[in-house]
Each structure stands twice: as structure tokens, then as C-alpha cells.
C-alpha positions, 0 to 999 in steps of 0.5 A, a space after each residue: 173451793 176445790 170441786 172437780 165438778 161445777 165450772 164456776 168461772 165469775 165466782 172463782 175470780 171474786 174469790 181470787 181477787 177478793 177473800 175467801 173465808 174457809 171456816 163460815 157455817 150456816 144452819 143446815 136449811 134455808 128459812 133458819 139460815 136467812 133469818 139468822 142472816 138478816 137479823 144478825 141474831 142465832 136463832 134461839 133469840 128469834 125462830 118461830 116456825 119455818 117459812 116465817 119471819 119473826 114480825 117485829 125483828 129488823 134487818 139489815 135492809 130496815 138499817 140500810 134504807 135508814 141511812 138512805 140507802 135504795 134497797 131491793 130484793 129478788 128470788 126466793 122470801 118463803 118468809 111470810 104464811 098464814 102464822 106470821 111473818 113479814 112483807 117485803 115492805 116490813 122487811 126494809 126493801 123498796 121493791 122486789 121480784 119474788 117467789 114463795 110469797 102470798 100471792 104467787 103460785 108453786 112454779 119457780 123455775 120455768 113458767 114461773 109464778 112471781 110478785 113485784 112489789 105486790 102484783 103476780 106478774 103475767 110472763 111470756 111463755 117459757 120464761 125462766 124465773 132466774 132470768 127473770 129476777 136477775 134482769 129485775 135487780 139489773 134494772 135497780 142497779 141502772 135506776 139507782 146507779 147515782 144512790 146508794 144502794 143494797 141489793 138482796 139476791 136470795 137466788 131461786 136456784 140451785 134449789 130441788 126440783 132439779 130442772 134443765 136451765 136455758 143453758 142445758 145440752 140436753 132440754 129433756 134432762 131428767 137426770 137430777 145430778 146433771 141438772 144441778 151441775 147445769 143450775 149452779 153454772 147458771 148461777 155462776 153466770 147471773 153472777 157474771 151478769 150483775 158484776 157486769 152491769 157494775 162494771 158497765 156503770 162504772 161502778 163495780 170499784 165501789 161495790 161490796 159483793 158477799 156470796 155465800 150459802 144458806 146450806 149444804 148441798 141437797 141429801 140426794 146429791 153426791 159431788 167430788 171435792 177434793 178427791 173425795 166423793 161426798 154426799 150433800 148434808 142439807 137438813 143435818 147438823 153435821 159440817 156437810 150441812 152447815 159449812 158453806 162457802 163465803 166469798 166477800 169482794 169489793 176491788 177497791 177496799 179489800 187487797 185479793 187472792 187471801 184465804 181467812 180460816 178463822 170462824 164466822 157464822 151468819 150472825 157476824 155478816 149484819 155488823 160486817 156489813 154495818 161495819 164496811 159501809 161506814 155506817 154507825 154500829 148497829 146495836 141488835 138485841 140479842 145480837 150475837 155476832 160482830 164484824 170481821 170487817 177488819 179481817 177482810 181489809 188486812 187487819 187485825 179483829 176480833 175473831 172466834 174461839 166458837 161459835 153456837 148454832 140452835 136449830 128447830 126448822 119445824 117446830 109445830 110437825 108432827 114427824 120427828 125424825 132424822 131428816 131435817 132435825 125435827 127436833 130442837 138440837 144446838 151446838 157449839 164449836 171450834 174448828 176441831 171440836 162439836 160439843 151438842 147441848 145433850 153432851 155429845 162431843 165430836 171431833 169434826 176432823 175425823 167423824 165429820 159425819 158425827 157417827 161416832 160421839 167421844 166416850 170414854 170407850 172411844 176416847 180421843 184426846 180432848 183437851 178439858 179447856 176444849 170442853 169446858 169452854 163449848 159448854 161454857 158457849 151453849 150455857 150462854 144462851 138460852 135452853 131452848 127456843 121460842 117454841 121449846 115444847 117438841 121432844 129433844 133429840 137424844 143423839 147417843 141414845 139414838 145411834 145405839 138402836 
């Protein structure tokens, strides 16, 4: 996506040879972001608290493993605490290698505390956790090379505390800038590890790979794109928080090398998914996204003139403050435009930190169907959340202490 700073060699070739979407938008966290993902479904409909799976809602992996597919997942679940959630097994995968689940210890990178299928593995000294569950999904894919498959790769890395990894120049970095360089290189490589084994097997033609972000980078961390320094915006509303990558490849169906700038965000990957594997179409109570499938073949589809993101990450704190929006916030936008369900309106092309919210003594020119139609959007769902009993963020109100 143009950054001077991360050499990402196997992910830039599944862009140039797949389609890269430049509109996608995430929330700004992960566990929000993962369940909006899995269910196909914003948040309003389904979030409870962070760290927890809404018990009852089902997946993607649910809909796959009841057509018959083989289903596994590795890396992080931070979906199941002692208010809720759900296993693995719940969720519709066969089997997993994970970290952040009941079980398991705090170490995720070396030495780390990992669960398969229900038992804390015991590793070498010095293993690298990455490693680990990258050759776990490798063995899946070789078991299970003659079924159909899905395999779910929420990644441990490149998430804070930023370690050296294997690869490190320097084993006792603690530069935290450099680490991160080191981490998202390390990913690129697993990445380059799993389409191999594809290949290997003979099977890389006949597989979808969707890549993509939960976030935006960590607030600590600053990267250069596009001749610009720009700071890392995970936990904020604002596009540094929410505007994530979206790489989506598969050799045989989808002709490379094209960019799509239409909006898409986290609820239209279930259908889009459903959609490109043949499968009969997934009604999702509540769902509010469809496939772009068509776009990534070529074709024409149904494409977005908004869309609308609800975030409350961690209802039952007791902080409110800025970071990590411990208050109940949603929005909705087209490419321009970002319109908060408390008024605010912003012009994302040039107040993309939302400083600066569009009143009549800092008018911009807005057309009245821009508004009309965002509000329209946030009026669609419901006012607030399952657990709509925090105070609401009063965004104009705030920036003028």
C-alpha cells in the first residue's frame, strides 16, 4: 500500500496478482473487529464485552464446516473470559493452535503458552510462537489437502509487546520501532510459508486467500506512507484507526494486478466469502453486509454509498477516556464524508485526524444529500448497543476544553 518502511515481498505479489481493495474499514480494536468478521454482522447487533464472543452467534467457520468443509484456526482467540464467549469447538473449527484462551498463560511470542484442541502444549526451549502456529496450519493443510478446507489465521504477530523475532539483526533490540519492522516481515514471511505448502500440494490455484487488518497500527508507533509520516491510530475512530488493508487472491478466479476503490467493511467478507465458494447464501440475522464477490471476478455488484461502524470495546470499564473510545460512539461514511450519530461531521480528506468537526463557523461544503443520507445510515440501526448503559461521548463538547 505504498509504505517506504516494511519490506513485504509475498504480500505485495498477492496484491499485484490478486485485488487490492483501498476503501476496507475495520473497527478500531481487535476483539470488536473479529467479532464483526466472523459473524458478518456490525457490532450494535451482537458486542457484549471485550475479550468475548457473543454465545449463540454463528460464524463463518459454523457455515463452512456444515457444508463440509475441514476448518482450523491458529494464533490469537482472546474470544472466551469468565463473562462469556466461546470455544473454538462453538465457533465451527475442528481444531486449533491457540493463544489467549482459557488454559493458556501470558506468553505469546517466545516461550510461548499455547492450546491445541484443548491441552497446553509443552515446547522446546526457545520456540517462537509464530512459528509455531504457522507449522500447526501447515500440517492441516497437508492432512487435509484432498477436502475442502478453511483455514482462520488471526496472527499473533505484529501485536505490542514488540519483541525481536528470529529474523532479528539484532537478538537484544529493544528498540520497539524496529521490532515492529522486524514483526510485520515476519508475517510476510509465514505468509510466504502457507502459499508455499499450497503450491507444494498442488493446490494453490484452487485456493482463496483474503488478507487483511483488524486495526490500525499501535498509537505508539509512527510509519512513513506516502511521503508522509503518520502516526498509528489503534483504539480511534478516525481512518488511522479504521482503514485497513484488504488483499483477496485466488490464481484461477480472480484476473490480478486491479485496485477497487469501492467501500467495504468487515461484515460484507462472510457473504463474500459464501458467495465465492459456491455455497447457498448465508441469511444472517441481523446481517448488515453482502458479497463484493462479483467485483473481485470483474463484474458488476452491489457496491456501497456508506457504510456504519458502532464501537463500545469495553463496556463494563471504568476509564472514559479518549483512548480506546471507552465510550459508546457510532458513525457512518462515504469516502469524503463521516457523520457521528452525536452530529459531528467531518471531511475525512482533509481533517483525517477529525479535529476540526464541519460547523457553520468552519463551513465546508456539504452537500444536503451527503448528510441526509449518513444520517439516514445511523437511523437504520439500533440507538445503542447491548450494553448501552456507559456515558456517551460528547465529541464537539469535548474538543472545546
Amino acid at each position: 500500500y505504498g509504505s517506504q518502511e516494511y519490506a513485504t515481498p509475498r504480500l505485495d505479489a498477492l496484491a499485484a496478482k490478486g485485488v487490492r481493495f483501498e476503501n476496507c474499514h475495520s473497527t478500531p480494536l481487535c476483539t470488536p473487529s473479529r467479532a464483526n468478521l466472523m459473524s458478518g454482522k456490525s457490532n450494535v447487533f451482537n458486542y457484549f464485552y471485550f475479550r468475548v464472543y457473543p454465545e449463540g452467534q454463528p460464524t463463518f467457520a459454523n457455515y463452512f464446516q456444515e457444508h463440509g468443509y475441514h476448518t482450523a484456526v491458529a494464533g490469537k482467540w482472546q474470544l472466551l473470559t469468565r463473562k462469556g464467549g466461546i470455544t473454538p469447538e462453538q465457533a465451527g473449527f475442528d481444531t486449533h493452535c491457540l493463544w489467549n484462551i482459557p488454559g493458556g498463560g501470558r506468553n505469546r511470542y517466545w516461550n510461548p503458552s499455547l492450546v491445541q484442541d484443548g491441552k497446553l502444549l509443552d515446547l522446546p526451549e526457545n520456540s517462537y510462537g509464530p512459528d509455531i502456529t504457522t507449522d500447526f496450519l501447515i500440517d492441516f493443510i497437508q492432512k487435509n489437502q484432498a477436502e475442502p478446507f478453511l483455514v482462520y489465521f488471526p496472527m499473533i504477530l505484529p501485536h505490542n509487546p514488540f519483541d525481536v523475532t528470529p529474523d532479528s539483526d539484532d537478538p537484544m533490540s529493544r528498540d520497539p520501532k524496529q521490532n515492529f519492522i522486524d514483526m510485520v516481515q515476519y508475517i510476510d514471511k509465514n505468509v510466504g510459508r502457507l502459499e508455499d505448502t499450497l503450491t507444494s500440494l498442488g493446490l494453490r490455484e484452487k485456493t482463496l486467500i483474503v488478507f487483511t487488518s483488524d486495526n490500525g497500527t499501535n498509537a505508539q508507533l509512527t510509519s512513513r506512507l506516502n511521503g508522509q509520516t503518520i502516526r498509528g491510530g489503534k483504539g480511534y475512530t478516525h481512518d488511522y484507526g479504521t482503514h485497513v488493508p484488504l488483499i483477496i487472491n485466488w490464481p484461477s478466479r480472480i484476473q490480478g494486478g486491479r485496485t477497487i476503490d469501492g467501500l467495504v467493511c468487515f461484515s460484507d467478507i462472510f457473504p463474500t466469502m459464501v458467495d465465492a465458494a459456491q455455497l447457498p447464501a448465508k441469511q444472517i440475522d441481523d446481517g448488515d453486509g453482502w458479497s463484493f464477490w462479483p467485483q473481485c471476478e470483474g463484474n458488476p455488484g452491489r457496491t456501497r454509498d456508506w457504510i456504519y461502524c458502532y464501537y463500545f470495546p469495553r463496556p463494563s470499564s471504568a476509564k472514559y477516556n479518549d483512548k480506546y473510545s471507552h465510550y459508546e460512539v457510532s458513525f457512518a461514511r462515504n469516502k469524503r464524508f463521516k457523520l457521528y450519530n452525536n452530529g459531528d461531521l467531518y471531511d475525512t480528506t482533509t481533517d483525517v485526524l477529525e479535529k476540526e468537526p464541519i460547523t457553520a463557523a468552519n463551513p465546508t461544503a456539504v452537500p444536503d444529500s451527503a448528510r441526509n443520507i449518513l444520517q439516514e445510515a445511523i437511523s437504520s440501526y439500533p440507538a445503542g448497543g447491548l450494553n448501552a448503559n456507559r456515558p456517551k461521548r460528547k465529541l464537539t463538547e469535548k474538543k472545546k476544553k
